[in-house]
C-alpha positions in Angstrom: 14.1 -29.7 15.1 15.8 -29.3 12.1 14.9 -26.0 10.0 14.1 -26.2 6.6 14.9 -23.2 4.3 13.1 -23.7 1.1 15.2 -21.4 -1.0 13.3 -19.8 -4.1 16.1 -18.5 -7.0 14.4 -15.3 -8.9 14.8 -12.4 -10.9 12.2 -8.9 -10.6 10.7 -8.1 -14.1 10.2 -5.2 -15.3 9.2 -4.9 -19.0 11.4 -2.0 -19.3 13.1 0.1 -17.4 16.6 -1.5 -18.0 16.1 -1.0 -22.0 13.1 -0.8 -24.1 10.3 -3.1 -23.2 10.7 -5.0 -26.4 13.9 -5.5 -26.2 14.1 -6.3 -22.0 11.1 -9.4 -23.4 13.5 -10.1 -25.9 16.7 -10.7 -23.6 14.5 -12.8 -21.2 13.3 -14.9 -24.8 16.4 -15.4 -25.9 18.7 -15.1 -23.3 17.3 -15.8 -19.7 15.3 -18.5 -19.8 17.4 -20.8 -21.8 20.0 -19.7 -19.3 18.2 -20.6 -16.9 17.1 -24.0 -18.0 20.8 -24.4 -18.7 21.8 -23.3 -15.2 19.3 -26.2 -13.6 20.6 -29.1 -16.1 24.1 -28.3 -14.8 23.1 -28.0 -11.7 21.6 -31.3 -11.6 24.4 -33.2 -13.9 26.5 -31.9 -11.3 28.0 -34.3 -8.6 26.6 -32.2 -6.2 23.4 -32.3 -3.7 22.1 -28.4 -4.6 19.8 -27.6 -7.2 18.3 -24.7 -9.4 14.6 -23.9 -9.6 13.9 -20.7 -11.2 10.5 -18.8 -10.4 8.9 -16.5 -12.4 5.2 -14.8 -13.1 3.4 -16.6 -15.5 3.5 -14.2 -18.1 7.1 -15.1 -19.1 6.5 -18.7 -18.6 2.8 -18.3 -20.9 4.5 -15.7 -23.6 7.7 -17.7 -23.8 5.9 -20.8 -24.9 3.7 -19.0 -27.0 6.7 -17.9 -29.4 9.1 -20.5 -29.1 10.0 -22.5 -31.6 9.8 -26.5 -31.6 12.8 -26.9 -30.4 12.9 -24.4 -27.7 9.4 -25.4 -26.2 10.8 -28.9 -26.5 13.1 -27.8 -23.9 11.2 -25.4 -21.7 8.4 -28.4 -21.4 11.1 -31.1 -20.4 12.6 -28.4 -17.6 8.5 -27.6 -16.1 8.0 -31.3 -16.5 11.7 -32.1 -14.3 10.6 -28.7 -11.5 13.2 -26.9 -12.8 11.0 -24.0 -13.8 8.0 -22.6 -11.6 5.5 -20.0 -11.9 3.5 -18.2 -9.7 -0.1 -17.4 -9.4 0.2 -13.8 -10.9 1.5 -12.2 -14.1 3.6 -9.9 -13.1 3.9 -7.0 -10.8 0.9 -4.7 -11.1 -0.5 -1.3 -10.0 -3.3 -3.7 -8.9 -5.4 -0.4 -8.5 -5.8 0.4 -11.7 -7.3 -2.5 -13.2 -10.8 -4.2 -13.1 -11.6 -7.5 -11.9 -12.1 -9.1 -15.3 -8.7 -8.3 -16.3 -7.4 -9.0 -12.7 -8.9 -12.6 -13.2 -7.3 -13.0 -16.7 -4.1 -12.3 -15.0 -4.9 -15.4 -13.3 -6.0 -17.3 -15.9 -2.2 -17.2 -17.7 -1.0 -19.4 -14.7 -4.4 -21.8 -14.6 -3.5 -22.3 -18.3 -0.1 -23.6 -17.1 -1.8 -25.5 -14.8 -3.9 -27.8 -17.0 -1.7 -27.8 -19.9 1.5 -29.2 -16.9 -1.0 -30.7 -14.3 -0.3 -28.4 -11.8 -2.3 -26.4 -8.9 -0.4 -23.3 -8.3 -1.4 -21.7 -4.8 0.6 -18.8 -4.0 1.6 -15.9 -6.2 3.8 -13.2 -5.6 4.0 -8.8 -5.9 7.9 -7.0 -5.7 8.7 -3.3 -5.7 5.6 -1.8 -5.6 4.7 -1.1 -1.8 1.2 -1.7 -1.6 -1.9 -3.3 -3.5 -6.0 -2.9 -2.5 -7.6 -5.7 -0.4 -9.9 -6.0 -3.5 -6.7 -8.6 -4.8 -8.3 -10.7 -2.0 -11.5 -12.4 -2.9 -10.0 -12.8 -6.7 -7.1 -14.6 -5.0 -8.8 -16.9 -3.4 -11.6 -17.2 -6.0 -8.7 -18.7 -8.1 -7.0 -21.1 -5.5 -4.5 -19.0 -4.0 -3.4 -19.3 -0.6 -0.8 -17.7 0.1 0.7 -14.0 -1.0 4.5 -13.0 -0.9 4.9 -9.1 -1.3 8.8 -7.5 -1.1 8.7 -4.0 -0.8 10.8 -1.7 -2.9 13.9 -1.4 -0.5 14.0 2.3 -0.1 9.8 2.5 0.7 7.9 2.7 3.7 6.4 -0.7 4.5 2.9 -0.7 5.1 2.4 -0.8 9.2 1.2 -4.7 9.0 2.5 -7.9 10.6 5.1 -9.8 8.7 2.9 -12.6 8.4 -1.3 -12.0 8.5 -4.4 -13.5 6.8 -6.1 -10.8 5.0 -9.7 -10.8 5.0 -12.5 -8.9 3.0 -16.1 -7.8 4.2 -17.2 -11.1 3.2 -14.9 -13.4 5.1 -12.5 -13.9 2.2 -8.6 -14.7 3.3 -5.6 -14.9 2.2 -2.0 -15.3 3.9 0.4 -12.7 3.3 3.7 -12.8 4.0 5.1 -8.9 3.6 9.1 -7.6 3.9 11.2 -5.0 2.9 13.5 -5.4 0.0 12.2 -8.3 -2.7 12.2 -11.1 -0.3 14.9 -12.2 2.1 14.8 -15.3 4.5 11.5 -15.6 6.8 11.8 -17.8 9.7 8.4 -18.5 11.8 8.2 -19.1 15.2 6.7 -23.2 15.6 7.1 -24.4 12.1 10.1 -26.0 10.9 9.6 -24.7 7.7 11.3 -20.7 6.7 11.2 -18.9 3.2 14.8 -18.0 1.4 14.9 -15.8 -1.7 18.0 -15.5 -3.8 17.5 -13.0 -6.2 19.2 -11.3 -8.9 18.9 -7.7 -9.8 15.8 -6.0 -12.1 15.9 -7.9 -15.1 19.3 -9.6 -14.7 18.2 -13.1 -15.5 19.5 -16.3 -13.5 22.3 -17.3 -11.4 25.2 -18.6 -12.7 26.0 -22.3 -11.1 29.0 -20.7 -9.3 26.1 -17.8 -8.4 24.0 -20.8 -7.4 26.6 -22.3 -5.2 26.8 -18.7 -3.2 23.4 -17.9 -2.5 23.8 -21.9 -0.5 26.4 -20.9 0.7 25.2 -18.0 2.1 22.0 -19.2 2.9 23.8 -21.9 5.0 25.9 -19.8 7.4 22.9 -17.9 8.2 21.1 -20.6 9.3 23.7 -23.3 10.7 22.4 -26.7 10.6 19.6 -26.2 8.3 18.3 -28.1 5.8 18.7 -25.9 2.5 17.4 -26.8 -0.5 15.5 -25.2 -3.8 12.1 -25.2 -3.5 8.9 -23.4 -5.0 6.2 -20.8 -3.7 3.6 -23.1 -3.9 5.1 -25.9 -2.0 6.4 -23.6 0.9 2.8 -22.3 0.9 1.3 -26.0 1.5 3.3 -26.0 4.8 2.2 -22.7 6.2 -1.8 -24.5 6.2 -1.0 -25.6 10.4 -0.3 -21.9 11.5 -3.0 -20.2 9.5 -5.1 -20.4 12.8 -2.8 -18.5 15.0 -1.8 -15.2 12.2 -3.2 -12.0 13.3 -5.9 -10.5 10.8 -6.1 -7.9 9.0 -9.3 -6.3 7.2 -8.4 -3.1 6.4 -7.1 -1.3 3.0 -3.6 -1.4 2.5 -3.5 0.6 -0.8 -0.4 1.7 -3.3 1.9 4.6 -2.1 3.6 4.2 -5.8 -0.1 4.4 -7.5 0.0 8.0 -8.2 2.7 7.4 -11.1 -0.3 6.0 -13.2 -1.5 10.2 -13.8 1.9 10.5 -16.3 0.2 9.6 -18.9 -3.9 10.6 -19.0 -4.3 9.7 -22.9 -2.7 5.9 -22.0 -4.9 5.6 -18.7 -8.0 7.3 -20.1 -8.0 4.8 -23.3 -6.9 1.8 -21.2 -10.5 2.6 -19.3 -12.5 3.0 -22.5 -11.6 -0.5 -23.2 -12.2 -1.9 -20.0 -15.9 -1.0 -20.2 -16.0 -1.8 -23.7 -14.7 -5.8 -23.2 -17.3 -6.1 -20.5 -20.0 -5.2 -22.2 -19.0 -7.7 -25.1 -18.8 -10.4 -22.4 -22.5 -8.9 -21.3 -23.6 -9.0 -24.4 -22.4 -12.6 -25.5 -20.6 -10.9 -28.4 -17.1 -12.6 -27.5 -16.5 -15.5 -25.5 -13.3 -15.7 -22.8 -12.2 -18.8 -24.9 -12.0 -16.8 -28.6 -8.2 -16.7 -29.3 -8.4 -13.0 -30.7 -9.9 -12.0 -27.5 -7.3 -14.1 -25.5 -4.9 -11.6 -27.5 -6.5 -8.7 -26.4 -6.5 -9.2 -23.1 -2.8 -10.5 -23.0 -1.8 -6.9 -24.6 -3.9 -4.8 -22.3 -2.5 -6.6 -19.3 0.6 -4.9 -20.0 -1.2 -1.2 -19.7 -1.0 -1.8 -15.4 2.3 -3.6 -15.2 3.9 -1.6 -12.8 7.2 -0.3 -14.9 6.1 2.6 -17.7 9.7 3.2 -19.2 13.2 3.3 -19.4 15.2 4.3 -16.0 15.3 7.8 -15.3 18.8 7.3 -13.8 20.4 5.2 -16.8 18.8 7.2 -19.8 18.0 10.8 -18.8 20.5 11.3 -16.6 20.5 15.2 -16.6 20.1 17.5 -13.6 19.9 21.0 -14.9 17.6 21.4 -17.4 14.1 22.2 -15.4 12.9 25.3 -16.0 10.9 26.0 -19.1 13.5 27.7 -21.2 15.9 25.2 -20.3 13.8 22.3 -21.2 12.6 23.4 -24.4 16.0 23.1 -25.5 17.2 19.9 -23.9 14.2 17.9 -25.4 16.1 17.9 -29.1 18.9 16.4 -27.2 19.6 12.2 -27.6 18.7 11.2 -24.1 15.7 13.0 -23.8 14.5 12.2 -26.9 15.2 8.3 -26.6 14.2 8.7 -22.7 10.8 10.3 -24.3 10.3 7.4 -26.8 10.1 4.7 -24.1 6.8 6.1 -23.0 5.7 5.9 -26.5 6.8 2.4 -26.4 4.7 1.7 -23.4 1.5 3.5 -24.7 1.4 1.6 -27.5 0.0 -1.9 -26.0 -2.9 0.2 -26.2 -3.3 0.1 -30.4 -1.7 -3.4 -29.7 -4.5 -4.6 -28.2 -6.7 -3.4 -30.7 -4.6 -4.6 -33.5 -5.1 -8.1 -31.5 -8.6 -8.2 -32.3 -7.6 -8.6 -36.3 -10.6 -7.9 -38.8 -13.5 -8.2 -36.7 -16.3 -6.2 -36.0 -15.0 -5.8 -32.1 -12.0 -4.1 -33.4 -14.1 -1.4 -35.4 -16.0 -0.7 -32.5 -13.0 -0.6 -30.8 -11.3 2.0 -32.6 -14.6 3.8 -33.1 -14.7 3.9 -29.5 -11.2 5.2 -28.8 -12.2 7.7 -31.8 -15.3 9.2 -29.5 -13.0 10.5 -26.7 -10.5 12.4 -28.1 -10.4 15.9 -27.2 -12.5 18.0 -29.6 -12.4 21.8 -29.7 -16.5 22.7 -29.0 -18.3 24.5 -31.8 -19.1 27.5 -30.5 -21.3 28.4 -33.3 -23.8 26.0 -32.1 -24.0 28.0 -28.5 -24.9 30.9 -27.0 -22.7 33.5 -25.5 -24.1 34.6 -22.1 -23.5 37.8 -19.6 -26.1 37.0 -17.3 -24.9 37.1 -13.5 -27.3 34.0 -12.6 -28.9 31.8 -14.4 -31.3 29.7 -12.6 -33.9 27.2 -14.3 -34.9 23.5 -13.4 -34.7 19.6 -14.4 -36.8 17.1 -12.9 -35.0 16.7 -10.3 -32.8 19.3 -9.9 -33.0 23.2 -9.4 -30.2 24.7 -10.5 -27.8 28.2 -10.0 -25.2 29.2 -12.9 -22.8 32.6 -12.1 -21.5 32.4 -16.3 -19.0 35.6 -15.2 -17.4 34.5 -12.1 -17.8 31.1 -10.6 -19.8 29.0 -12.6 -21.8 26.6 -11.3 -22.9 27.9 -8.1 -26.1 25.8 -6.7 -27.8 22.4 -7.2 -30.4 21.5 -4.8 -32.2 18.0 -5.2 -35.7 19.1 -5.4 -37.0 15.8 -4.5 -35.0 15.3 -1.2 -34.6 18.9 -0.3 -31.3 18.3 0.0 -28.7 20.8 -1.4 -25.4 19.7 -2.7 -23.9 22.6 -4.4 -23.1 26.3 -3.0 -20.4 28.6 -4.0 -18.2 26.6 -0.9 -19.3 23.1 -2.0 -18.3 23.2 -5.8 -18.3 19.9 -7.9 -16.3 20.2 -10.8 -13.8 22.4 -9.4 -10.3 22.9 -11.5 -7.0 24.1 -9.7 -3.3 23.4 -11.1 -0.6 22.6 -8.6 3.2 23.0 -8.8 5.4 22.0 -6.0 8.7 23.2 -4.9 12.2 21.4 -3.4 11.0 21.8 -0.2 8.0 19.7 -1.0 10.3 16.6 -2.1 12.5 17.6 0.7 9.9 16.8 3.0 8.5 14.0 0.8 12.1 12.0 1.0 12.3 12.7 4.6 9.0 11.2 5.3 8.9 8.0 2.9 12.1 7.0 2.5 13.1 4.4 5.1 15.9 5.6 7.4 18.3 3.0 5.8 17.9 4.4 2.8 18.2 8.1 3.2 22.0 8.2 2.5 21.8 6.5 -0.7 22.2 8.0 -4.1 19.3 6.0 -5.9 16.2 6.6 -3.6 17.0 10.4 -4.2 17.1 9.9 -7.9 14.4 7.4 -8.2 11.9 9.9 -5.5 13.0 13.2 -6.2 13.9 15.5 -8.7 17.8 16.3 -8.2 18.6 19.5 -9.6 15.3 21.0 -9.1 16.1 23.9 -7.1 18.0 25.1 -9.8 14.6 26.3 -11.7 13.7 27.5 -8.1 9.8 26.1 -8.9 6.9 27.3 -5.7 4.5 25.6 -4.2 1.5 27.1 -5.3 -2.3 26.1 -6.1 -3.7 28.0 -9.0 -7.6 28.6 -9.9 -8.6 29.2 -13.5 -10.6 32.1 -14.8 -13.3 32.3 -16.8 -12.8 34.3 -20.2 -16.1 33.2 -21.4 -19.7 31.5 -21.1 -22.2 29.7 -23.7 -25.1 28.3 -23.1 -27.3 26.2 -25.4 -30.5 23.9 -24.9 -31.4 20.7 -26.8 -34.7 18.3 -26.9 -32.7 16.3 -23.9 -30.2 18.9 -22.4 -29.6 22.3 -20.9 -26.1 22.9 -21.3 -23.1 25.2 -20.2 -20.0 25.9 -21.4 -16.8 28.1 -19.7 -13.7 29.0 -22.1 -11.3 29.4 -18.6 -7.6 30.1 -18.9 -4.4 30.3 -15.9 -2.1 33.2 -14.7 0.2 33.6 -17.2 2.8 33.0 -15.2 1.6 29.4 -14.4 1.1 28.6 -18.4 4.1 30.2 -19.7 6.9 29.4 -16.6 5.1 25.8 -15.5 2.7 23.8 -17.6 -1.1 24.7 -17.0 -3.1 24.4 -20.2 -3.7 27.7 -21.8 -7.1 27.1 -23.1 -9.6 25.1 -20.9 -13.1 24.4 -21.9 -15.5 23.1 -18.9 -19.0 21.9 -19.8 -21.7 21.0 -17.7 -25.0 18.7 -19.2 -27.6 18.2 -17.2 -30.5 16.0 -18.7 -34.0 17.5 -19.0 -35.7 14.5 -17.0 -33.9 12.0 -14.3 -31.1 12.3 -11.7 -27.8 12.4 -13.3 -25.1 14.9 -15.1 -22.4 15.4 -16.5 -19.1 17.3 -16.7 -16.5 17.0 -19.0 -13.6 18.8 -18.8 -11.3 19.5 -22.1 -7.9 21.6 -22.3 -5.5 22.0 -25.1 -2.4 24.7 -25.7 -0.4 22.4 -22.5 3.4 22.7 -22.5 5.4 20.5 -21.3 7.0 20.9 -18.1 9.4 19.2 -16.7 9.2 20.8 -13.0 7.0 19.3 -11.1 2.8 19.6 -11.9 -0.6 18.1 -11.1 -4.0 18.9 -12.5 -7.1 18.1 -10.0 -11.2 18.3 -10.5 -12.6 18.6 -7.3 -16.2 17.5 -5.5 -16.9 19.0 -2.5 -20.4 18.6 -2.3 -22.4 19.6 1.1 -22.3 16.3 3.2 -25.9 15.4 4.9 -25.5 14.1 8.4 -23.8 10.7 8.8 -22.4 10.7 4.9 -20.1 8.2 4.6 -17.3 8.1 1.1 -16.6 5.5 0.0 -14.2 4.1 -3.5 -14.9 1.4 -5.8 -11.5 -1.0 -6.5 -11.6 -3.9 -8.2 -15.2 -4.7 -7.1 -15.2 -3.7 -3.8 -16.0 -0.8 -2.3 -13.1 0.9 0.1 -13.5 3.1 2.7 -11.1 6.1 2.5 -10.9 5.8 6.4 -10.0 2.1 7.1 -6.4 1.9 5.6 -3.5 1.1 7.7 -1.0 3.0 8.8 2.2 3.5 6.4 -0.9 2.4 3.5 -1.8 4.9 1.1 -4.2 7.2 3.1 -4.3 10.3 0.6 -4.4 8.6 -2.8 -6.6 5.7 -4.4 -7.2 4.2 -7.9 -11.1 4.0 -8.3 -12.3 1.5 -10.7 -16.1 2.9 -11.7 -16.7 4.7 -9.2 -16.6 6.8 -6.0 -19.7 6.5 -3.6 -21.4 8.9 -1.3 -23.9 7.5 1.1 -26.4 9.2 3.6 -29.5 8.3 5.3 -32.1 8.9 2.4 -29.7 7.7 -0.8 -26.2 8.1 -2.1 -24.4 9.9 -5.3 -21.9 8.3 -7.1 -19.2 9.7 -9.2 -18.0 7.9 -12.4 -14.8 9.1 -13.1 -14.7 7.6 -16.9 -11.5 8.7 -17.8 -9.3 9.4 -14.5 -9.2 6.7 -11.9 -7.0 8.6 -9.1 -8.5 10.1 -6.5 -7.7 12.0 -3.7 -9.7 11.7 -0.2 -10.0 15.1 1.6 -7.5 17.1 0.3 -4.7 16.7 -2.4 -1.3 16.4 -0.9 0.6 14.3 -3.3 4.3 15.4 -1.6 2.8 14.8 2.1 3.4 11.2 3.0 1.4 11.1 6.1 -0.6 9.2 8.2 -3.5 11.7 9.3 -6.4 10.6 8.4 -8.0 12.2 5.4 -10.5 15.3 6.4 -13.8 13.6 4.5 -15.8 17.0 4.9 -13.3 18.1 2.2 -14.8 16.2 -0.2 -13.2 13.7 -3.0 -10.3 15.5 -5.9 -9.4 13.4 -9.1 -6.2 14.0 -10.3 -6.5 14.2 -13.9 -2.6 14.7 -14.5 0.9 14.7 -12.6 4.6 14.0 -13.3 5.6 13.7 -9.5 7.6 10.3 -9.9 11.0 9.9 -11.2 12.2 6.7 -12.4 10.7 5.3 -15.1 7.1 6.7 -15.3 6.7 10.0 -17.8 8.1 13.3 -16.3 6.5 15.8 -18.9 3.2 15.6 -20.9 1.8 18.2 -23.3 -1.0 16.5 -25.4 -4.7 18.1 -25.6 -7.2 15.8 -23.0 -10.4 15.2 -22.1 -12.3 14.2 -18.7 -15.3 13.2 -18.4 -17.4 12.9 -15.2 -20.8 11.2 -14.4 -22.2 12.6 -11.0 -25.9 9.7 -10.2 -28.3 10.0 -7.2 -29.9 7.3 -5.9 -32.8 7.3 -4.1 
């Protein structure tokens, strides 16, 4: 039997990272593709049997074709027309986590566009770099045709403990074929079918092969497998010929999750807007306000696509390049220098597809609600005119359904008890709504790099740079949890509402040496009639910090018997307990909600603003594979700046959090 290696020629995108976004989308515009549609017309007027087919996401392909001139899409349609030029079934790479599954399936859309306009049927799509996505991606896979799922790991990251080739089901039967390795994709042979999987890949955002380039990677590809049959192919067609062996894969129906997904907490004001806009295009679409087919809205979605794309700057290696300047008098300083500040200014960059998308909506009344939305959740210093200061050492009083137990000096909120079910969820042990600020030490990343970066890794110079934060034990930071206390309490009641409100502050040595907000306002509403409230948590007076920092609001409520967690993502609801080993078992992205059930009802928890969450207890820096201690309850991390790389390593803008806690009978 003859092998064949179908041999798919790539580049990794990341809109960033190597430069500024703009300018990376720019080079690919103006340099890359026509490169690369140069590259295949050489390599077919060549005398020569190989050939060029270059695969990309569908964005490019879609955004490429949008702007191009005559001339240029001329070209682009000739080479999709000749094979020369493939997409996949996605976009791009995303934190998949982090989005919901209307803009998920509008990711898909780009490439069913492609489809119809080139009369195509694109089957298989393809993630690289980021380790991990949620088995949500499953049933919107397969919803839109997809098959089969290629996913190359960041080469220095643990690989999620799966088989190297599995059909991933959902609850519901839904399945998909995923084909997983470490690195961006390497060659794949399969025991019983003829057919194996080649990559030849060029670095992040280093466009196409040369022909001589070409020529190589054949070469190469050829005295690794002596005798075969290697020739250019495309994901989709390699995909068609896996279909005979989809009987015999092993299955897996657990979460996998993404050990990179805690890089979306750099940047709260970014993620917190992204959300608001989320819920506000589906209720448009629920509404009938907008149709999917409205070109403006077509814009909006194509700009707030980029929000989850998995690269949120420039490289930390490349453009910062400093290891000394940690600690806070240090910093201060080195902000006014060049590479911080241009380092800072990608960030901006990236934030910015948020007012984008807006701006995409043109004159309409969508984007006036849009920015009136957006208006709404800034932070807003409370009026403390308009409440009452309180001294009292308990407050108790009653809702419909709730009784309720405020300590205004000490702790807070103290006791809730669910009148109706005679079930108690809050004592002074089982707080919801709890604060604490979190700094971490070298010993912590020490640890970290020890347990996450693969062995063949650990001797390299980039995983430490990209992981860890090298000339961090010159600031000498601790490892330390830290409590806010309460400076004052106000009370007020309305029509609707009772009310409370706690001015709380940090140790000054946690404010001044690290970054914990100075001022901290923490209200509590709870609405005269029904079975709902709500927190919100505001803080202003944050410095920046570049040593490392994380901000978490904590629910630990008392757990009836048989309780079961469980976390919303992309439609589905994932249980913190069933992810596989070497998966993300201490850190998820929920989408609307976080879920408790128990024999007589459940509570969910809307997190409207912050969409990571922690399962039992936070340990950002402990890559582990213990499974998370449930009776600890559920810990939203409303800030960090643990990654390196490219995501944002000091934030100092005011915030605001808002929390919905529901029973259900």
């Amino acid at each position: 039997m003859t092998q064949n290696i179908r041999l798919i020629f790539k580049t990794h995108l990341d809109v960033g990272f190597t430069d500024y976004a703009s300018r990376v989308v720019d080079n690919y515009f103006k340099k890359y593709i026509p490169a690369s549609l140069r590259v295949a017309r050489q390599m077919r007027d060549s005398d020569r049997p190989e050939r060029f087919i270059w695969t990309t996401g569908s964005w490019l392909i879609y955004e490429y074709l949008e702007q191009a001139n005559n001339l240029e899409r001329a070209e682009m349609e000739a080479a999709i027309e000749l094979g020369e030029i493939a997409w996949h079934a996605l976009p791009f790479t995303t934190h998949t986590e982090l989005m919901d599954p209307e803009l998920f399936r509008f990711g898909l859309s780009l490439s069913h566009s492609l489809d119809k306009r080139f009369g195509k049927k694109t089957i298989a799509a393809k993630m690289t770099d980021v380790p991990g996505h949620t088995r949500g991606i499953v049933p919107l896979l397969v919803e839109a045709g997809v098959t089969f799922l290629h996913i190359g790991v960041n080469p220095a990251s643990t690989v999620p403990n799966v088989p190297p080739l599995f059909r991933w089901q959902d609850e519901a039967g839904a399945e998909l074929i995923v084909m997983y390795e470490s690195g961006y994709g390497s060659a794949f042979v399969i025991d019983g079918l003829e057919e194996s999987l080649a990559f030849g890949h060029t670095s992040d955002n280093m466009g196409p092969q040369s022909p001589d380039q070409v020529l190589d990677v054949y070469r190469e590809k050829r005295a690794t497998f002596p005798g075969a049959n290697v020739f250019a192919s495309t994901l989709d067609q390699f995909a068609e010929k896996l279909e005979p062996v989809r009987p015999s894969l092993p299955v897996v129906t657990q979460e996998i999750g993404d050990t990179w997904i805690h890089g979306v907490g750099s940047d709260p004001i970014k993620v917190s807007r992204f959300r608001e806009l989320l819920r506000l295009r589906c209720e448009w679409l629920e509404g009938k306000k907008i149709n999917y087919t409205d070109k403006r809205f077509i814009n909006f979605n194509r700009r707030l696509l980029l929000v989850p794309e998995h690269t949120w700057g420039m490289d930390e290696k490349t453009y910062l390049d400093d290891h000394e300047n940690y600690a806070a008098d240090k910093f201060i300083h080195a902000r006014g220098l060049p590479n911080f500040k241009k380092f800072e200014s990608s960030w901006v960059e990236k934030r910015s597809t948020i007012q984008k998308a807006v701006n995409a909506l043109e004159d309409s009344a969508m984007a006036d609600e849009a920015r009136k939305r957006l208006d709404s959740i800034r932070p807003n210093k409370p009026d403390l005119s308009a409440w009452q200061k309180t001294t009292s050492e308990k407050i108790k009083f009653q809702t419909s359904q709730f009784d309720v137990q405020i300590n205004p000096l000490r702790i807070g909120l103290t006791s809730i008890v669910d009148r109706k079910a005679h079930q108690p969820w809050v004592d002074e042990m089982h707080p919801m709504g709890e604060l604490t600020y979190q700094t971490f030490s070298t010993a912590d990343y020490d640890r970290f790099f020890s347990q996450y970066i693969i062995d063949a890794a650990q001797n390299g110079d980039w995983p430490r740079e990209d992981f860890c934060k090298p000339g961090l034990e010159l600031a000498k930071p601790i490892s330390a949890i830290w409590k806010p206390y309460i400076r004052d309490s106000y009370r007020r009641q309305t029509p609707a509402h009772a009310e409370f409100l706690f001015h709380m502050t940090f140790e000054h040595e946690c404010v001044v040496n690290y970054g914990a907000p100075k001022d901290v306002y923490l209200t509590y509403q709870f609405p005269h009639e029904g079975a709902t409230f709500s927190i919100e948590l505001q803080w202003f007076n944050k410095q920046a910090c570049r040593m490392p920092e994380a901000l978490w609001m904590g629910f630990k409520p008392i757990l009836p018997e048989g309780a079961e967690w469980k976390i919303e993502k992309l439609g589905k609801m994932i249980s913190p307990l069933s992810v596989v080993e070497n998966g993300n078992r201490h850190l998820h992205a929920a989408g609307s909600k976080v879920e408790l059930s128990h024999a007589n009802g459940k509570i969910s928890i809307l997190p409207l603003d912050s969409p990571l969450v922690a399962p039992g207890l936070p340990s950002p820096l402990d890559f582990n594979n213990d499974q998370p201690d449930m009776q600890q309850g559920m810990h939203f991390c409303l800030l960090n700046n643990l990654w390196g790389t490219n995501f944002p390593m000091w934030f100092e803008e005011d915030c605001r959090f808002r929390f919905v806690v529901q029973l259900h009978d």
